[in-house]
N, C-alpha and C positions, 0 to 999 in steps of 0.2 A: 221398796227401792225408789229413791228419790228421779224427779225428772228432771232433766236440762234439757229445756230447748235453743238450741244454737240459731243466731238468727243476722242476717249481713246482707251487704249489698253484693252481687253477685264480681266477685273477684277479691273480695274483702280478705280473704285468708282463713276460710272457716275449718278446712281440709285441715289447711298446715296447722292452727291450730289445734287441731285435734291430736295433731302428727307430735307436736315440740310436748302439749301435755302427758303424751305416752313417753315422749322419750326422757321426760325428768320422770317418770317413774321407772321405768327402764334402768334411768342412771342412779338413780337415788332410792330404788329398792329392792335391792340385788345382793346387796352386801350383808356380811354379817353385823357389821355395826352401825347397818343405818336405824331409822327410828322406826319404819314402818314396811308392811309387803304390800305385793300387790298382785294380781295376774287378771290378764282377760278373759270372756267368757270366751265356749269354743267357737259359737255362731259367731264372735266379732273378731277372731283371732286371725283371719288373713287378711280382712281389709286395712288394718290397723297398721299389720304388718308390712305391706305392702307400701302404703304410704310411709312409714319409718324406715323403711329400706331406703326409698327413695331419695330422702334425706340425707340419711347416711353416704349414697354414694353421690351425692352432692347437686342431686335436681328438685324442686318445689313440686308437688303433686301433680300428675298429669289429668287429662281430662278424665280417661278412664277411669282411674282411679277417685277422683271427686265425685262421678254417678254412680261407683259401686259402696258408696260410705252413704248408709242411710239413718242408721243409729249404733253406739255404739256401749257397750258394758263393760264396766270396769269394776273391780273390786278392792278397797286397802283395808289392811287391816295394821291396829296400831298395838304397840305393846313393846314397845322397847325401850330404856331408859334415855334421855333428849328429850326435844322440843316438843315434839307430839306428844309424849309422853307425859311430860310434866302439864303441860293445858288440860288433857284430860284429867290428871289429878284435880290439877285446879276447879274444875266445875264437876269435882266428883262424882266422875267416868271411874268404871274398872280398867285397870290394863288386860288388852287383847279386844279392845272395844273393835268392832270393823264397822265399816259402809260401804254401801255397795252405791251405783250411780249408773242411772239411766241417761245417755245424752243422745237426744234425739237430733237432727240439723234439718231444715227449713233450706232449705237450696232454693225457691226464688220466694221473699216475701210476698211482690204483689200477686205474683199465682196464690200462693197458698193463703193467701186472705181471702182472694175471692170465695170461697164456698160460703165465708163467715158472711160474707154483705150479701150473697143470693140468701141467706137464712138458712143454709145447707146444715140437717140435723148434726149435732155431736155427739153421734153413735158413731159417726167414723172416724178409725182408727187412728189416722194422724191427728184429727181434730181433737178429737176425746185427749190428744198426748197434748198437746197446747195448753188445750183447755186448764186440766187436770196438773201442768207443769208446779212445782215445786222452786222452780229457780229458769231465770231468763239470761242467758248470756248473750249481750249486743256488742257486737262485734261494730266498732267503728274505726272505718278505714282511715288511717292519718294521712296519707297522702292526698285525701281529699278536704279537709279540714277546710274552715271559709278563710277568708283575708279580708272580705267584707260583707258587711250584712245583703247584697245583692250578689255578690255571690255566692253565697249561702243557697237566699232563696230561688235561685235560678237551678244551681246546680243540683246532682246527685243529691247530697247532703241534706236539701229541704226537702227532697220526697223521701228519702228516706225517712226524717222524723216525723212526718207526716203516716208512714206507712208502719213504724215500730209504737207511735201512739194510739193508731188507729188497733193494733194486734193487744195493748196494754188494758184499752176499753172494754174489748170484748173479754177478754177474761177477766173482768174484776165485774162485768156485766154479767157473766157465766155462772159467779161463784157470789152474786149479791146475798146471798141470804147466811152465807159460811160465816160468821161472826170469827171462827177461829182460825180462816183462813188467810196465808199467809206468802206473798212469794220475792224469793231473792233476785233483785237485777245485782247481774256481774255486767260490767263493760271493759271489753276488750278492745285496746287501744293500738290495733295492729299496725305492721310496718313500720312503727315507731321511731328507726331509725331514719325514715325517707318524709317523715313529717316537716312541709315547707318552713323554715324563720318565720316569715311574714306573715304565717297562719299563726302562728304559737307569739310572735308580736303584738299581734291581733288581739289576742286574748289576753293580752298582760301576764306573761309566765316563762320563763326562764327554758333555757333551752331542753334542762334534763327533768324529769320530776322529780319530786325528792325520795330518799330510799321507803322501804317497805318498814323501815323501825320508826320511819315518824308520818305514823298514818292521819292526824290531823294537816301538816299540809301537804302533804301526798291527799290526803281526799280536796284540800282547798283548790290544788293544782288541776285535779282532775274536772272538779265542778266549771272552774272555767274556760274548760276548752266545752266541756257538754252546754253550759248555757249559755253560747255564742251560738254554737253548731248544731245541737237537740235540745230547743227551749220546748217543744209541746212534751215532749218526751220527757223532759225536766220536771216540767208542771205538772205532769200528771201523774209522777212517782212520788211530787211532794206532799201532795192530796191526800188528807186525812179521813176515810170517809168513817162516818157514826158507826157505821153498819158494815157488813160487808167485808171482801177483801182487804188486805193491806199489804204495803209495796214496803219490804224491810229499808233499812241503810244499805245502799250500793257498796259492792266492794271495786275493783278496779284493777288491771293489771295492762304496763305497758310492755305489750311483748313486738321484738324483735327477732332479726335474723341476719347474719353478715352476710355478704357474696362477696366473689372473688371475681373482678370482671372478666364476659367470655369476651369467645372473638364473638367480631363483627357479624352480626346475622344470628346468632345464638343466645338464646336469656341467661343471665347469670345465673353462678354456679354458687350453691351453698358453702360457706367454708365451715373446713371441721375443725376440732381445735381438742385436744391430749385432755382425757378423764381418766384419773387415776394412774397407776404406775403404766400400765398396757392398753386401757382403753382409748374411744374417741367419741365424741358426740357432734350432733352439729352447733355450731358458735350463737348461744341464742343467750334471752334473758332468762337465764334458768330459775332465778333466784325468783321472779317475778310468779311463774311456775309452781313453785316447794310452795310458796304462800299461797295461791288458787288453789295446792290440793290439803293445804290446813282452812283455807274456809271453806270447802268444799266437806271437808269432814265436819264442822261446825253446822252447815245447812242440816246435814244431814240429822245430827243431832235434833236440829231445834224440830226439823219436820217430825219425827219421831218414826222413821225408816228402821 
């Protein structure tokens, strides 16, 4: 079973992500004509829950709820004629191929680095899951995005890359001698919608990024918001070493979420928006989503899970 370690600056949206990726499975494998199924495991099936509820009746995760999500199991299985369907033909996969997905979350980085700079063995449990990850999903907040290179380094933003570089070393230090090991960065471009102009001016790139069917500059777009705002981070996924670990090609997803303004004193409310003849889901980038759980079945693949 493959690992994801989810990993953000604390408010980042790691919760709700997790919340909007259940719910495009939710919405998108339920049907009889969709491509693919899915269900949670029993142990992860009420926190998941709970947080998609929440969503649903139109509030972002509450605090409880983000301390009670520690990891979380999900299962798909593919086999139906479409999009998933035919890829797997393509790199001839049987139909009814499944994967299963371990996603661990990292709720504060600088804590959970420290055992690794005490020298803290990786016999334990969380650490062993870092270590041992299969794929990194970096969640970066876009409402913090720089405007200027001092801002950057002043802000969140530079300890941050400084703190998701520093987590990148030790696992590729962890696993120096694995000549066939191998791990996927996802960067998750949260809030997307609340992302400043003058950040995204900054970086020379146009207000929207481009769609998910033109992944050359959809990844051009994405590179340069990351090497304005995570150049160590940058640097050290481009890093070819002889030996050792290897950092695949990043994938990327700009995920979003509408709100409906509250009142005065209250945080906005998620809007929901009509799925299907009778249903509803919350107003997100779903599409951005369906693509994360067709790479996400590709990792799986390559790890050989």
């Amino acid at each position: 079973m493959p690992r994801v370690v989810i990993i953000g600056d604390r408010g980042s949206g790691k919760t709700t992500f997790l919340g909007l990726l259940y719910a495009a499975q939710v919405k998108s494998g339920t049907d009889t004509a969709d491509d693919f199924r899915f269900h949670v495991t029993y142990e992860s099936l009420d926190e998941i829950t709970e947080v998609f509820q929440q969503l649903m009746s139109g509030s972002f995760p509450d605090a409880a709820s983000k301390e009670g999500i520690r990891e979380i199991r999900f299962h798909l299985s593919y086999g139906r004629a479409g999009r998933f369907l035919s890829r797997l033909r393509s790199r001839g996969s049987a139909p009814g191929e499944a994967a299963a997905f371990r996603f661990v979350l990292l709720r504060n980085l600088e804590d959970d680095l420290s055992p690794f700079r005490r020298g803290t063995s990786g016999t334990n449990g969380k650490l062993r899951d870092v270590l041992e990850s299969d794929a990194i999903a970096i969640l970066v907040d876009s409402t913090t995005l720089a405007v200027n290179g001092e801002d950057r380094e002043a802000g969140s933003m530079g300890k941050y890359d400084t703190a998701v570089e520093s987590l990148l070393s030790t696992i590729q230090r962890s696993r120096s001698r694995d000549a066939r090991s191998v791990v996927y960065p996802i960067f998750i471009f949260s809030k997307f919608d609340s992302v400043r102009p003058e950040a995204l001016r900054a970086a020379d790139v146009e207000s929207e990024p481009p769609g998910i069917s033109k992944p050359g500059p959809r990844s051009a777009y994405a590179r340069a918001l990351l090497d304005r705002n995570l150049p160590k981070t940058m640097t050290k996924i481009g890093v070819h070493e002889a030996r050792g670990l290897k950092f695949a090609m990043p994938s990327y997803c700009f995920s979003w979420v509408r709100t409906e303004r509250a009142a005065q004193g209250r945080p906005p409310k998620v809007r929901l928006r009509r799925s299907g003849a009778v249903g509803w889901e919350p107003d997100y980038s779903k599409d951005e989503y369906i693509a994360l759980l067709d790479s996400l079945r590709t990792i799986a693949t390559h790890a050989g899970h």
